[in-house]
C-alpha atoms as a printed R data frame, in Angstrom:
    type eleno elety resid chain resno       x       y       z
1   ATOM     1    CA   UNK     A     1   5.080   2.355  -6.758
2   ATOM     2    CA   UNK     A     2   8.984   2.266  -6.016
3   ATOM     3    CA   UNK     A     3   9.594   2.742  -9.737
4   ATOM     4    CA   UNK     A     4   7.195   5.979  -9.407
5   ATOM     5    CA   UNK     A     5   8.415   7.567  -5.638
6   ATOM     6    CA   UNK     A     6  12.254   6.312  -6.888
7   ATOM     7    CA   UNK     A     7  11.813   8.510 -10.182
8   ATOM     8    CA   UNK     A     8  10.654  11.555  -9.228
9   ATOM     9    CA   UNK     A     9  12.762  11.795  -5.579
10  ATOM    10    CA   UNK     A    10  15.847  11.003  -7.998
11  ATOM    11    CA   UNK     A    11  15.401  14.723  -9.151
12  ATOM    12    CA   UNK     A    12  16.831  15.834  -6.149
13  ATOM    13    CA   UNK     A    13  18.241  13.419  -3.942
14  ATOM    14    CA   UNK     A    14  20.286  10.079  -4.085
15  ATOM    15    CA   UNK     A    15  18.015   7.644  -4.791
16  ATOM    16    CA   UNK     A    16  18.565   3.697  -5.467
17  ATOM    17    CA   UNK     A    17  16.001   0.826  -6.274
18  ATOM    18    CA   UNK     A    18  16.063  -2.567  -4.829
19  ATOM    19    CA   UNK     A    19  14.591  -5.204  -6.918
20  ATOM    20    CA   UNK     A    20  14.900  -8.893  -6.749
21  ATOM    21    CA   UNK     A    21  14.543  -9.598 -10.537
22  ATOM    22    CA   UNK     A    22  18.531  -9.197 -12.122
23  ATOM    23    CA   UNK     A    23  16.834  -8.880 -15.542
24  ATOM    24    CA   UNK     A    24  14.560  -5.820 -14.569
25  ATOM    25    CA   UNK     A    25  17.888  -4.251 -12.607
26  ATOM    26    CA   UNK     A    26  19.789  -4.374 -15.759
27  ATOM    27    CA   UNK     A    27  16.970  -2.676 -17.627
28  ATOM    28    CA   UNK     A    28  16.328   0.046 -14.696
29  ATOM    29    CA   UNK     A    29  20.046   0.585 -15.080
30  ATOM    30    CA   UNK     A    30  20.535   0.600 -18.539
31  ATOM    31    CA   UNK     A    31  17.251   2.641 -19.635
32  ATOM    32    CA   UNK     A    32  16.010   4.050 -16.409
33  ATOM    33    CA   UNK     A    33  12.519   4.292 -16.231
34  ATOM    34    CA   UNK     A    34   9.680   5.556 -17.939
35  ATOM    35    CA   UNK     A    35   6.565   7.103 -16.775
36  ATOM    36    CA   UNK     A    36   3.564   7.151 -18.622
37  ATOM    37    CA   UNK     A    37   0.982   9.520 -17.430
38  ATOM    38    CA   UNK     A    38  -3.212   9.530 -18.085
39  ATOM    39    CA   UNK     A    39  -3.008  12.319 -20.721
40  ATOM    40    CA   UNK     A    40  -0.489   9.886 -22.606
41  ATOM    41    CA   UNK     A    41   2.470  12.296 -21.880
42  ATOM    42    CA   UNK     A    42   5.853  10.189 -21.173
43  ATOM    43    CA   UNK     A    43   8.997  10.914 -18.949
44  ATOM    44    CA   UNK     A    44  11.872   9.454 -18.511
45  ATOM    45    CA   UNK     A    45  14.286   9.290 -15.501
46  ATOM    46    CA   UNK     A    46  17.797   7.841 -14.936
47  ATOM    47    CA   UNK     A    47  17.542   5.655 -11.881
48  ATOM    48    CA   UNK     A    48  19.855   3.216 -10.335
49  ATOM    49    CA   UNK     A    49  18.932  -0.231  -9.311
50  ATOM    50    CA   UNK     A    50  20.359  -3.172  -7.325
51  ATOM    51    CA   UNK     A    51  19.333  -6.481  -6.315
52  ATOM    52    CA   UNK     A    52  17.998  -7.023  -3.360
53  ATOM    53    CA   UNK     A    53  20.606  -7.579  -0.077
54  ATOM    54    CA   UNK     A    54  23.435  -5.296  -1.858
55  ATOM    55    CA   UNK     A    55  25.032  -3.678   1.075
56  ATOM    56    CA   UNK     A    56  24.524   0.429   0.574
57  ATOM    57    CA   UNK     A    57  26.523   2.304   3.017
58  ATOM    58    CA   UNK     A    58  25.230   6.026   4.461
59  ATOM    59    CA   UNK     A    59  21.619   4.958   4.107
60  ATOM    60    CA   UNK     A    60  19.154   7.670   5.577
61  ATOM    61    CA   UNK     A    61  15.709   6.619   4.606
62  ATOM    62    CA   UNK     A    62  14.322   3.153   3.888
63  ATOM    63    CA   UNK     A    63  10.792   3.109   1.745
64  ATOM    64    CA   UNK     A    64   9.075  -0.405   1.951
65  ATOM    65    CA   UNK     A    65   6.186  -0.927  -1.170
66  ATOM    66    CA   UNK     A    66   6.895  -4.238  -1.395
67  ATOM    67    CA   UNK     A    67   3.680  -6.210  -0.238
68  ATOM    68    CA   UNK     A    68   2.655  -6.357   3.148
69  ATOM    69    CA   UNK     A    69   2.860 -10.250   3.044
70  ATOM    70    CA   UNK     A    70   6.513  -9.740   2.612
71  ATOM    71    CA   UNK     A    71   7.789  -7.069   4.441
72  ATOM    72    CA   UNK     A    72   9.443  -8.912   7.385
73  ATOM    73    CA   UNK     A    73  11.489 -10.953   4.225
74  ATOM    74    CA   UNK     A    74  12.009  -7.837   2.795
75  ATOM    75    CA   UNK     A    75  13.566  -5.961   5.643
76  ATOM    76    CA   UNK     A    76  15.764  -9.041   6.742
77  ATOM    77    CA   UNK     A    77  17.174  -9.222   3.480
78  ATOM    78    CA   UNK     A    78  18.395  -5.758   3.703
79  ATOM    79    CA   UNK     A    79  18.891  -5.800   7.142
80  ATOM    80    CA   UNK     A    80  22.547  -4.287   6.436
81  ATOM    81    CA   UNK     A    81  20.731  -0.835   5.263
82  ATOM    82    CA   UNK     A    82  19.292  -0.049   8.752
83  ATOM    83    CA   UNK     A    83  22.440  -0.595  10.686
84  ATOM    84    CA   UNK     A    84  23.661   3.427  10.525
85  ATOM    85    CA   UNK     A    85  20.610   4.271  11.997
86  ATOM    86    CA   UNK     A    86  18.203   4.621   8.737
87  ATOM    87    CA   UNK     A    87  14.443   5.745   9.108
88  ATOM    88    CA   UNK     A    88  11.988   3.386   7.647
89  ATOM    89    CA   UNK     A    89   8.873   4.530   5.938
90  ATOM    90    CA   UNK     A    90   6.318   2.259   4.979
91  ATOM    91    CA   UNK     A    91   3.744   3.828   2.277
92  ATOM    92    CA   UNK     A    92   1.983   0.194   1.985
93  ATOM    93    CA   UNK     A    93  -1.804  -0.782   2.517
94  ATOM    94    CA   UNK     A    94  -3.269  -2.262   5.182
95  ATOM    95    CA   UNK     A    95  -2.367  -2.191   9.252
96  ATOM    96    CA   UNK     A    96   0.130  -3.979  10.992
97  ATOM    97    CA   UNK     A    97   3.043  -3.296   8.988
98  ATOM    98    CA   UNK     A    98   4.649  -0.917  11.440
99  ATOM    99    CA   UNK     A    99   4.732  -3.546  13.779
100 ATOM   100    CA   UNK     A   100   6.478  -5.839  11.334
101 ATOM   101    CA   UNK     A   101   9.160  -3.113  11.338
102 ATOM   102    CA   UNK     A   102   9.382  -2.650  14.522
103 ATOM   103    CA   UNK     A   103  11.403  -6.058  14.288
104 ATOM   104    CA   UNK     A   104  13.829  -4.376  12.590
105 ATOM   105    CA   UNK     A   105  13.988  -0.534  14.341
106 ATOM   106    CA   UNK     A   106  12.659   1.460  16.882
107 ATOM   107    CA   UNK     A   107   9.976   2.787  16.820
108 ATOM   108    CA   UNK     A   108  11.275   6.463  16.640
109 ATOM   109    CA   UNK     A   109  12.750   5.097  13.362
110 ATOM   110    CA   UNK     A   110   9.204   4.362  11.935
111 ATOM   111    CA   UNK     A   111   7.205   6.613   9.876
112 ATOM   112    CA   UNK     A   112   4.090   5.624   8.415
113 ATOM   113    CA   UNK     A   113   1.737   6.687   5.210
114 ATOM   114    CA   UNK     A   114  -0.674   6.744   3.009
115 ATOM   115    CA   UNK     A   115  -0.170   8.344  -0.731
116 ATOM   116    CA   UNK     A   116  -2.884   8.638  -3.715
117 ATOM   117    CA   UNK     A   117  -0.867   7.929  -6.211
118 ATOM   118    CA   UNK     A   118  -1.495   4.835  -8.223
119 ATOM   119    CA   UNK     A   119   0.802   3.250 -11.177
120 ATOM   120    CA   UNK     A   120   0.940   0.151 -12.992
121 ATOM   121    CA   UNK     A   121   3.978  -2.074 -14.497
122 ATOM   122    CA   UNK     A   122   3.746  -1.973 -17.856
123 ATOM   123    CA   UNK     A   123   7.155  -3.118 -18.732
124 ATOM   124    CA   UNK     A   124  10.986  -4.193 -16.804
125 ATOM   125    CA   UNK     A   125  11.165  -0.181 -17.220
126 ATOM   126    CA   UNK     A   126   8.209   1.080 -17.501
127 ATOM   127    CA   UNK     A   127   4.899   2.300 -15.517
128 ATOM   128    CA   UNK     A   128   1.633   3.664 -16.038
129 ATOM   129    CA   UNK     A   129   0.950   6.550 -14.191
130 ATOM   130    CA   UNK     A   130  -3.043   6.005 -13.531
131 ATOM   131    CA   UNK     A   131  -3.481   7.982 -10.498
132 ATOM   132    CA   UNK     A   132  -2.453  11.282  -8.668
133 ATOM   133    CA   UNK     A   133  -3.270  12.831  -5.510
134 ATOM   134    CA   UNK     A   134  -1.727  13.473  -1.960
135 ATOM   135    CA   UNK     A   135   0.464  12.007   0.355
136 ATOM   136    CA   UNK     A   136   0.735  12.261   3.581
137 ATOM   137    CA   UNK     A   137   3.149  11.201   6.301
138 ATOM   138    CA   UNK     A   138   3.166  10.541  10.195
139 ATOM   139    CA   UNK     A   139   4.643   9.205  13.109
140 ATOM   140    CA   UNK     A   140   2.924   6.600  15.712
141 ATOM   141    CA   UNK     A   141   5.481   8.124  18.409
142 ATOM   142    CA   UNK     A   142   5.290  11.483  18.181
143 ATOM   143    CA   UNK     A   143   8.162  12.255  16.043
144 ATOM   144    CA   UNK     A   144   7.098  14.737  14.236
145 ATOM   145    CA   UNK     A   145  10.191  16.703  13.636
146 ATOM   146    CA   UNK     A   146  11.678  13.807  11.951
147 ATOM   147    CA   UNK     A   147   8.543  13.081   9.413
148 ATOM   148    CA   UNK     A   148   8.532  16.563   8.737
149 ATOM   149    CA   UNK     A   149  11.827  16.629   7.336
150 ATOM   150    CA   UNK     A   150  10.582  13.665   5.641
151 ATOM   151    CA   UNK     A   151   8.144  15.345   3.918
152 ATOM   152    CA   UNK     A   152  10.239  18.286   3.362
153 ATOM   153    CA   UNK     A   153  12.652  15.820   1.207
154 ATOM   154    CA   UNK     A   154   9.260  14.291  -0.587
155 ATOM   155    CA   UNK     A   155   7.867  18.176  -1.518
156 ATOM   156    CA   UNK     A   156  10.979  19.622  -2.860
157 ATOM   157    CA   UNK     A   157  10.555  16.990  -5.973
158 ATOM   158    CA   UNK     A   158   6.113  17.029  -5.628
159 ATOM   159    CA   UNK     A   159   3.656  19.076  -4.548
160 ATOM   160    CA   UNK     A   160   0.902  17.624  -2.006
161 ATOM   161    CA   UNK     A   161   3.054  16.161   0.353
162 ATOM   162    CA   UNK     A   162   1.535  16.709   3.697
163 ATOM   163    CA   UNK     A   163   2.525  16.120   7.219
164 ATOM   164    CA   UNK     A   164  -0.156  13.730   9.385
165 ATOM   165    CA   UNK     A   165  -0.298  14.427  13.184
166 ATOM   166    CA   UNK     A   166  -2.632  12.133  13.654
167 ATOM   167    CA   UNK     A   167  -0.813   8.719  11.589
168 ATOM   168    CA   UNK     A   168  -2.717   6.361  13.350
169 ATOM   169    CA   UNK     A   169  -6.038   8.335  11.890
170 ATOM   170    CA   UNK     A   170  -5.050   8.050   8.675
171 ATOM   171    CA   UNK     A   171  -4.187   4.632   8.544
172 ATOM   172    CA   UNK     A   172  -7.529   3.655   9.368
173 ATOM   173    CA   UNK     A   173  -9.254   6.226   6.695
174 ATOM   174    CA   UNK     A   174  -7.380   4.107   4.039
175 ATOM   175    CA   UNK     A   175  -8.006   0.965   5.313
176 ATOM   176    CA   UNK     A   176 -11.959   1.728   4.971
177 ATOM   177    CA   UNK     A   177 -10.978   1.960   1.012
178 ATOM   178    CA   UNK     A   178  -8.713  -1.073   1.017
179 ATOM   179    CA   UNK     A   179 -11.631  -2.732   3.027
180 ATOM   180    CA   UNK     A   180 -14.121  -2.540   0.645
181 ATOM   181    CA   UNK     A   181 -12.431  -2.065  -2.543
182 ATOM   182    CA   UNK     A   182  -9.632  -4.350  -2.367
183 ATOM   183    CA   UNK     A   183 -11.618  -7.503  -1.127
184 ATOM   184    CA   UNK     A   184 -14.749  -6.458  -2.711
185 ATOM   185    CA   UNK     A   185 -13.523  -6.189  -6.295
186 ATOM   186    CA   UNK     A   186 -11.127  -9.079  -5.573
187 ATOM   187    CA   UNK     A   187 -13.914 -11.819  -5.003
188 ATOM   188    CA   UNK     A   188 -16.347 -10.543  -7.459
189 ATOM   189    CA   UNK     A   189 -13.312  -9.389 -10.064
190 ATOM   190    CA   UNK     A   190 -15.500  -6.384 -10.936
191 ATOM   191    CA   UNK     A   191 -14.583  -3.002 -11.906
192 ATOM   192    CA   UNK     A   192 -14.671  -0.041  -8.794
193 ATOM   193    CA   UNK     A   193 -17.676   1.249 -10.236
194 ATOM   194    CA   UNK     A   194 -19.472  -1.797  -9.947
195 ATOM   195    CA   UNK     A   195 -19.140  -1.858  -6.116
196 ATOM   196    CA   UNK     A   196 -21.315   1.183  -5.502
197 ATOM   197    CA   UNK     A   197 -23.849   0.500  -8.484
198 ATOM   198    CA   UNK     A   198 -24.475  -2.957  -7.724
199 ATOM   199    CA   UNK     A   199 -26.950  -2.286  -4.449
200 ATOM   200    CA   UNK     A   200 -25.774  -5.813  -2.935
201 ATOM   201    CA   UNK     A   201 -22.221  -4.986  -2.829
202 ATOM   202    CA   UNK     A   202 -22.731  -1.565  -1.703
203 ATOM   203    CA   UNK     A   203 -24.861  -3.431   1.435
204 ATOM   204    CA   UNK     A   204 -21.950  -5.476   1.844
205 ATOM   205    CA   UNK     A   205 -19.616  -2.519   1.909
206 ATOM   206    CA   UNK     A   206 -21.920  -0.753   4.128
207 ATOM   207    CA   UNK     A   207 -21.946  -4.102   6.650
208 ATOM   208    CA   UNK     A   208 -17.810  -4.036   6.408
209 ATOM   209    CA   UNK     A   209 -17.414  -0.663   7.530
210 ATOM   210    CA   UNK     A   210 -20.144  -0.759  10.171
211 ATOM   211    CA   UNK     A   211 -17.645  -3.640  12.040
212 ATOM   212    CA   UNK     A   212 -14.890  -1.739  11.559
213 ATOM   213    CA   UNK     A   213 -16.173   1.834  12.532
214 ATOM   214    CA   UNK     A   214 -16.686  -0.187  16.147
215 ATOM   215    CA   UNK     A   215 -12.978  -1.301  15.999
216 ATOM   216    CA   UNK     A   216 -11.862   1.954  15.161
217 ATOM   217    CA   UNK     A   217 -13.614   3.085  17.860
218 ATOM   218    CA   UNK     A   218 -12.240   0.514  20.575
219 ATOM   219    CA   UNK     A   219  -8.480   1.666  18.649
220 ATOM   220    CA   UNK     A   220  -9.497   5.228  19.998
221 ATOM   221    CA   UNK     A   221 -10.604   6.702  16.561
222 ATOM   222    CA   UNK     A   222 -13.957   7.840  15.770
223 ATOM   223    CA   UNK     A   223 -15.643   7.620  12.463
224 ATOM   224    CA   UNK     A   224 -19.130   8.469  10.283
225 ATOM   225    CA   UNK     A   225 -20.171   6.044   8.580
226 ATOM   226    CA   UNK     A   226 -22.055   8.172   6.023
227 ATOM   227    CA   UNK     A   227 -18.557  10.239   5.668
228 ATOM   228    CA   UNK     A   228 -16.728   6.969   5.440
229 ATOM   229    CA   UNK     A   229 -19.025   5.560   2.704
230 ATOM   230    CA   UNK     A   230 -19.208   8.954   0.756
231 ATOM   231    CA   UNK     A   231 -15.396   8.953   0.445
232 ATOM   232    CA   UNK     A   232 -15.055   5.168  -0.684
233 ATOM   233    CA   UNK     A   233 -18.061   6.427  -3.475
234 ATOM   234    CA   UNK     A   234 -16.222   8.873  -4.707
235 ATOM   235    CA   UNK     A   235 -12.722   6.654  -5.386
236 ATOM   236    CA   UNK     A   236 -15.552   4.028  -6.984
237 ATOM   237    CA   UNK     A   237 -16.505   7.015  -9.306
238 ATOM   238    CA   UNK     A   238 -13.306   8.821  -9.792
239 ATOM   239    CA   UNK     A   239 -11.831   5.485 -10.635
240 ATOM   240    CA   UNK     A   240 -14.728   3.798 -12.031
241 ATOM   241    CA   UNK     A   241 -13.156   1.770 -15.021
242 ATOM   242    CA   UNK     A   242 -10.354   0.652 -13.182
243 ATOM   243    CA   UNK     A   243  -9.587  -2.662 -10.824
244 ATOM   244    CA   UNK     A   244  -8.301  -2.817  -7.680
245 ATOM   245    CA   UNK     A   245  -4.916  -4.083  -7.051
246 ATOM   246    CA   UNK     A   246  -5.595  -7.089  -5.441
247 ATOM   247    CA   UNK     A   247  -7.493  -8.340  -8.440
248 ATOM   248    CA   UNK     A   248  -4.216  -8.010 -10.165
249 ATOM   249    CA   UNK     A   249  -2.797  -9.893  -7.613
250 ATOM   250    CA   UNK     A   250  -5.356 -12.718  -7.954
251 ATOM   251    CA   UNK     A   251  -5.452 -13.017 -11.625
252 ATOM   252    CA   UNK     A   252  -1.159 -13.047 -11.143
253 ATOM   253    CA   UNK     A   253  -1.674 -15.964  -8.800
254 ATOM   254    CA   UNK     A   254   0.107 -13.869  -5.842
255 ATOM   255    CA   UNK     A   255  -0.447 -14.035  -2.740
256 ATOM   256    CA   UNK     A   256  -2.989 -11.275  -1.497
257 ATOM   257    CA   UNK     A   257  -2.904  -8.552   1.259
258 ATOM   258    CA   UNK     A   258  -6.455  -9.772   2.616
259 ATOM   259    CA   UNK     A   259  -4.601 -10.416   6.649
260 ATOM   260    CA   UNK     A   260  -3.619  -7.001   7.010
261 ATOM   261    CA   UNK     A   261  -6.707  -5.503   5.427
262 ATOM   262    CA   UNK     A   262  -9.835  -6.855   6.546
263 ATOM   263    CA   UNK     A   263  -7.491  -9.154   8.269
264 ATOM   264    CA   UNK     A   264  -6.941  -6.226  10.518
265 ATOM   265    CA   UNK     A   265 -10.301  -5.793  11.300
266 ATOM   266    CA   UNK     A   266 -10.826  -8.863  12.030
267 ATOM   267    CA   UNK     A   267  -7.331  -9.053  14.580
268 ATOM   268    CA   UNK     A   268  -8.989  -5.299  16.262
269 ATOM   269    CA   UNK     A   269 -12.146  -7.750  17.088
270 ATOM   270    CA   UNK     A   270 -11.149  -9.835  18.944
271 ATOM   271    CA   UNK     A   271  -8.768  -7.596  20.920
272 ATOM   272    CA   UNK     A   272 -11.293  -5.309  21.647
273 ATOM   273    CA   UNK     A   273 -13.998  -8.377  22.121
274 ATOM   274    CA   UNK     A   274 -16.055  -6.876  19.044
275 ATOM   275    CA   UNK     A   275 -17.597  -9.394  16.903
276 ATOM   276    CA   UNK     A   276 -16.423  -8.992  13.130
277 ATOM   277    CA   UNK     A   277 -18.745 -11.950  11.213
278 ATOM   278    CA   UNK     A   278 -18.901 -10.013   7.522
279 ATOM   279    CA   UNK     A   279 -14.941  -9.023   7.622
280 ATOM   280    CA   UNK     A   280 -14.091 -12.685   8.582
281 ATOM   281    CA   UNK     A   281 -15.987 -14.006   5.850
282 ATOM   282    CA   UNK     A   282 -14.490 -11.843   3.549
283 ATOM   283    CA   UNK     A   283 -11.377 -13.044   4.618
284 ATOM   284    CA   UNK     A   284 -12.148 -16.491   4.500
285 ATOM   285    CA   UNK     A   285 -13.772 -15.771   0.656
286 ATOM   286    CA   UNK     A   286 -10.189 -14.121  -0.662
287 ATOM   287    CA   UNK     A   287  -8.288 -16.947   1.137
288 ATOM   288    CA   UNK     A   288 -10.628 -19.518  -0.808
289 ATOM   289    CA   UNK     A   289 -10.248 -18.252  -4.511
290 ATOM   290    CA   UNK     A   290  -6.423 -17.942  -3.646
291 ATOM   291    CA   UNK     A   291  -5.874 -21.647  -2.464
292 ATOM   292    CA   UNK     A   292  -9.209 -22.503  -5.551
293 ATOM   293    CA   UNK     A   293  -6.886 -20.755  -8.102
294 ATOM   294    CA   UNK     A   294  -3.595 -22.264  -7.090
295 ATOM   295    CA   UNK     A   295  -5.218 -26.521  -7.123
296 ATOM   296    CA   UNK     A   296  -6.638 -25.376 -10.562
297 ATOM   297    CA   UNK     A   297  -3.419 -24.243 -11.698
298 ATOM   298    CA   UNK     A   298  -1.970 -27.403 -10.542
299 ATOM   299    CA   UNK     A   299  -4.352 -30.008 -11.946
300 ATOM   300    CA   UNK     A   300  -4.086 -28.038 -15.286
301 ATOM   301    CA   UNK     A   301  -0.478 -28.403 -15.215
């Protein structure tokens, strides 16, 4: 998703890429990257990388899509890019990671959200383009001047970039996705379609948003669950073929996103005192094949 945002914002502004791998910096650098989109059209762009840490003076926006596991790492490693006063944006899954920021900035530095887009690595310079769609930014503090120059920046190089007045709103409508997608396809390592045709995991993904409607609710944020469950069918058949991306990250033996997903829910419950028995299972389940995949990698070895 950096690779993606990076490209196309490099059409107008000054853009750089932070990347811990040196080999895939010396490929962004010396090929830039190339986008691959669903109709099997390709585009290149001329981007400019750096590992991760560089010093980059003048800095005026910071976009995390690193994942949420590592963001505090992330952030102190480039701790030297917030120190003129640089906004941070994080466009990553889950809740919580503002608050991991906040470590790091203000919290009239912090802009938060949520983007449809979807891509794929599919080489050191090279990405798959699988989904499009909107994205929309907010602030948690009312600083809305700020994220609308934001999105100002964002729409000169795309179309459907939207300002969010309500951020904290839209965080929670794509948790509900992550909540049920994400850990649903993850433990079963089926395809998004399967989640809504197979009638037990559609119960389960009824039983997962019915704990964290009440959450939402305690958080000040009111939801239908038939609206909620109609929008999570339609991703299941816009996107039916496809996996979720923390099956990828199970299969790639990474650590998953599960803590600040259902996690989330889970952390809401008992702050608010609302019992959340199906999202801690879930939990528990992702944590299980995580730890069950990495002793079978090991007595393999």
């Amino acid at each position: 998703m950096g690779c993606l945002f990076g490209s196309f914002l490099s059409e107008k502004h000054d853009v750089i890429l932070l990347e811990q791998n040196a080999e895939r910096v010396e490929a962004l650098n010396k090929n830039g990257v190339t986008v691959e989109e669903a109709d099997g059209t390709r585009q290149h762009y001329p981007v400019h990388a750096l590992m991760s840490g560089t010093p980059v003076p003048g800095v005026e926006l910071v976009i995390v899509f690193v994942k949420a596991t590592v963001t505090e790492a992330a952030l102190a490693a480039n701790r030297t890019l917030l120190e003129g006063g640089a906004d941070v944006l994080t466009l990553q899954n889950g809740l919580g990671n503002d608050e991991v920021i906040e470590k790091f900035v203000g919290k009239e530095h912090i802009f938060v959200g949520t983007t449809r887009h979807n891509c794929v690595v599919t080489g050191s310079d090279s990405i798959f383009h699988s989904g499009n769609g909107v994205t929309k930014i907010g602030s948690l503090c009312g600083n809305d001047k700020r994220a609308k120059e934001i999105v100002a920046a964002f729409a000169k190089c795309r179309d459907e970039m939207v300002f969010c007045e309500n951020a904290r709103r839209l965080l929670w409508e794509k948790l509900f996705i992550n909540m049920t997608l994400n850990s649903l396809s993850s433990v079963l390592e089926c395809r998004l379609y399967e989640i809504y045709a197979n009638p037990h995991t559609w119960t389960l993904a009824g039983r997962i948003v019915d704990e964290a409607i009440a959450v939402a609710a305690a958080d000040g944020e009111i939801f239908e669950k038939k609206l909620v469950l109609d929008s999570v069918q339609k991703l299941c058949e816009d996107a039916k073929n496809g996996f979720a991306s923390m099956v990828q990250d199970r299969r790639a033996g990474r650590k998953t996103e599960i803590d600040f997903i259902n996690g989330a829910v889970v952390k809401g419950g008992r702050k608010y005192g609302i019992p959340t028995p199906v999202n801690e299972t879930v939990v528990e389940f992702v944590h299980a094949f995580e730890e069950s995949d990495r002793v079978r990698d090991k007595l393999f070895e």
